[in-house]
C-alpha positions in Angstrom: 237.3 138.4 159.7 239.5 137.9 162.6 242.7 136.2 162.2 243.7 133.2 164.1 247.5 133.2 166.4 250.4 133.0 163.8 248.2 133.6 160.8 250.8 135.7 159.5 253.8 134.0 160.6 256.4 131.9 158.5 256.6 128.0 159.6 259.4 126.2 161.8 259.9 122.7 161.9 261.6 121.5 165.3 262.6 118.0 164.6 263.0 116.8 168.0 260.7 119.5 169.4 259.3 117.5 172.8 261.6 117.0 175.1 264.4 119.5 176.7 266.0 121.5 174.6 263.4 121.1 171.4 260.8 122.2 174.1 262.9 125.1 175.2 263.4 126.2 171.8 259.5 125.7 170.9 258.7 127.9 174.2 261.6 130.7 172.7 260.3 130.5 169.2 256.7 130.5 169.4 256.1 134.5 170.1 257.2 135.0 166.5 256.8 131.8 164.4 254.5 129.3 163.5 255.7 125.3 164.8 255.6 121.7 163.5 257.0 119.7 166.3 258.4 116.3 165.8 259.0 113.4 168.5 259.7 109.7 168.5 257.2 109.4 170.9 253.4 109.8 171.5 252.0 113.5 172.1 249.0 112.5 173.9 250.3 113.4 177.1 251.3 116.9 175.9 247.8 118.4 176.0 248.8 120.8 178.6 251.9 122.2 176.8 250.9 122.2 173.4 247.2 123.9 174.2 249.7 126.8 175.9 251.9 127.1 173.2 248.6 127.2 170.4 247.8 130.3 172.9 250.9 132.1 170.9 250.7 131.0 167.4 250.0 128.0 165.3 251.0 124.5 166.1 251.3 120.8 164.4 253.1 117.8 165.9 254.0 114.7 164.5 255.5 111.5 165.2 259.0 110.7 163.6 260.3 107.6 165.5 264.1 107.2 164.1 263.5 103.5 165.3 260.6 103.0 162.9 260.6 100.8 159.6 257.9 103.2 157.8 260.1 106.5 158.8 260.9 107.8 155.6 256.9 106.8 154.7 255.7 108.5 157.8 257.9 111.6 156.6 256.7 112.2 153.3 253.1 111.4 154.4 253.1 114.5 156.9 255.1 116.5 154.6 252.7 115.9 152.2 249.8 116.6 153.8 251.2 120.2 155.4 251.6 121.4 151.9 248.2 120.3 150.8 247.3 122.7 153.7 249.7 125.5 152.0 251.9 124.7 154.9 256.2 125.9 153.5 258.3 124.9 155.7 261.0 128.3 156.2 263.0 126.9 158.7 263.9 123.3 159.3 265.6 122.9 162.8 267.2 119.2 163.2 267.2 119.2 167.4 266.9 115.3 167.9 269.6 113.3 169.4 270.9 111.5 172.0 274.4 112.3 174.0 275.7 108.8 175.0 279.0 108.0 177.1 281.3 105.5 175.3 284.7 105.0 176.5 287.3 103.5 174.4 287.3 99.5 175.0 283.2 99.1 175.8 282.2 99.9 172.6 279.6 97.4 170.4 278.3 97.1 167.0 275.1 97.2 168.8 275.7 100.5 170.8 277.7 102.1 168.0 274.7 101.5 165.3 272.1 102.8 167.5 274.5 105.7 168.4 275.1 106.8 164.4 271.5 106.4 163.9 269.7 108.5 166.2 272.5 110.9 165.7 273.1 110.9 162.1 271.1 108.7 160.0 268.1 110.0 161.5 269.4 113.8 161.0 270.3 112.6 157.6 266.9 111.0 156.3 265.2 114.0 158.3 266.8 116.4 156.0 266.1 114.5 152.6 262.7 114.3 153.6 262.2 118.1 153.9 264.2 119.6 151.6 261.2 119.5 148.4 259.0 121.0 151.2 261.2 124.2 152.1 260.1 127.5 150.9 262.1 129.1 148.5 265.3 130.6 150.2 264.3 128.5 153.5 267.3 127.0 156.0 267.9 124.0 157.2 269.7 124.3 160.3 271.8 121.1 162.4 272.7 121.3 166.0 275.9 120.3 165.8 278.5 119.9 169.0 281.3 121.8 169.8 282.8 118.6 170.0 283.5 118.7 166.2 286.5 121.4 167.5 287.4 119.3 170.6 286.6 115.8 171.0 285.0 113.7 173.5 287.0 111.4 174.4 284.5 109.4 176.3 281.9 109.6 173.4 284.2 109.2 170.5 280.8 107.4 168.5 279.0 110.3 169.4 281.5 112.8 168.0 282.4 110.8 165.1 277.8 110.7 164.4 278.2 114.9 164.8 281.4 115.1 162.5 279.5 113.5 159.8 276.5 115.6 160.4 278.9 118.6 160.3 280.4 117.0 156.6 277.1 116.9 155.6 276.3 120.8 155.8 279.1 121.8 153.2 277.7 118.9 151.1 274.1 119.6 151.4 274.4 123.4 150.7 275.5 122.6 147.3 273.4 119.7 146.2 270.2 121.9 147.4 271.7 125.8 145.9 270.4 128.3 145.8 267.0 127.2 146.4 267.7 126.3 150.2 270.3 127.3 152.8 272.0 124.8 155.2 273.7 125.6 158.5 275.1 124.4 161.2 275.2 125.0 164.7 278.5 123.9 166.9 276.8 124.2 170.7 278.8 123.9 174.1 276.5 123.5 176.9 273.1 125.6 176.0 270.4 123.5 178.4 272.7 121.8 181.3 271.0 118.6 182.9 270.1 118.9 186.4 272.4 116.7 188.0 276.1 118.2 185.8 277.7 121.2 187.7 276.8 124.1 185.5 279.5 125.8 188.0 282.3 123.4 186.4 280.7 124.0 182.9 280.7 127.7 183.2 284.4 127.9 184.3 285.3 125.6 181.5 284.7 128.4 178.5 286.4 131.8 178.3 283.1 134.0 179.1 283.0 131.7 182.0 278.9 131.1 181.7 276.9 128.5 180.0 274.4 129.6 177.2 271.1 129.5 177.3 268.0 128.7 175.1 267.6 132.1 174.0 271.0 131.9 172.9 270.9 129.6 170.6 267.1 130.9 169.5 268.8 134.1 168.6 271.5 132.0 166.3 268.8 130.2 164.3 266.8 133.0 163.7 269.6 135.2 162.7 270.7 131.6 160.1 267.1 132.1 159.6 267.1 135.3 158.2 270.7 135.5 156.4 269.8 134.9 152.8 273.5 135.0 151.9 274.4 132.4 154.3 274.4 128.9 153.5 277.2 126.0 154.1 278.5 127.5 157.5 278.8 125.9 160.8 278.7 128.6 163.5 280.0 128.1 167.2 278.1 128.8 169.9 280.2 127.8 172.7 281.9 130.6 174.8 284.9 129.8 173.8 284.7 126.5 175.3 287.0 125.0 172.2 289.5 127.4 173.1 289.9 126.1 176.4 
């Protein structure tokens, strides 16, 4: 009997896997892995993509809305349903988040809770909810920033969500030993936006380039495939921090 794309292939959960970067990494990853792609918003206009990317291997995506009442529900409902299918989850990459400018004396409560929660209570809950469905010796990996090193100072909420996140990897790394791995992932600027000057960017780390996709595809998988690694926040910055 023939075998379908990705038959063979261990299973990658992108959480945060629609837009920008989670897209990126889905396009880098999907030669060699199967994907479960989360987003906080509706698939149906992804046809397109997701019928090209189900051309390489094997694909799921699901809706996680951070802003919803029944997440957690939602969460354990898919989970739950994937391993009825046999579906292990090897590699759990948290992508989702938001990268907001907050200047000292216009912060909220209101913008500072919806900061911390799409940044790290979402990361947080995302994480409890997947850890019973990792395969043995599976990763959990969190894009961190290399604002951890260096501060924002005009996103101080959004550094102060990423340091927790970045608290949470030591943390998490014993409470889920040695069963699972956790990792982190401190990024300088990987996907640039179209309207920053990637030339600034570039001059502002010591290789004097910005990173790429594939850079940071070639840091999970090797997280990914470390079974002696676990608790660790790498940098993948260019030396921005040293700056």
């Amino acid at each position: 009997m023939k075998k379908t794309a990705g038959e063979d292939r261990t299973w990658w959960l992108l959480v945060g896997g629609r837009r920008r970067l989670g897209r990126a990494l889905a396009q880098a990853l999907a030669p060699g892995h199967n994907l479960i792609l989360t987003s906080s918003r509706s698939w149906e206009q992804e046809g397109a993509w997701i019928a090209e990317l189900s051309k390489q291997t094997q694909v799921r995506c699901l809706l996680w809305d951070a802003a919803s009442p029944v997440l957690v529900p939602t969460m354990m409902a898919d989970l739950g349903a994937l391993g009825a299918e046999g579906v292990k989850v090897n590699s759990c990459v948290v992508v989702g988040g938001t990268f907001p400018e907050h200047p000292l004396g216009t912060w909220t409560a209101a913008d500072l809770e919806e900061t911390w929660r799409l940044n790290l209570s979402f990361p947080l809950l995302a994480a409890q909810g997947v850890a019973p469905h990792m395969a043995d010796g599976g990763c959990i990996q969190f894009l961190l920033d290399t604002a951890i090193h260096k501060p924002f100072l005009k996103r101080l909420p959004y550094t102060a969500a990423k340091g927790g996140v970045a608290a949470l990897v030591p943390g998490l790394a014993r409470a889920l030993a040695p069963r699972v791995r956790v990792v982190g992932h401190a990024l300088g600027t990987v996907l640039p936006d179209s309207a920053e000057d990637a030339a600034f960017l570039a001059s502002r780390s010591l290789l004097g380039a910005v990173g790429s996709p594939e850079d940071l595809a070639r840091a999970l998988r090797y997280a990914a495939e470390s079974p002696y690694l676990t608790g660790e926040i790498l940098t993948l910055d260019g030396g921005t921090r040293w700056v």
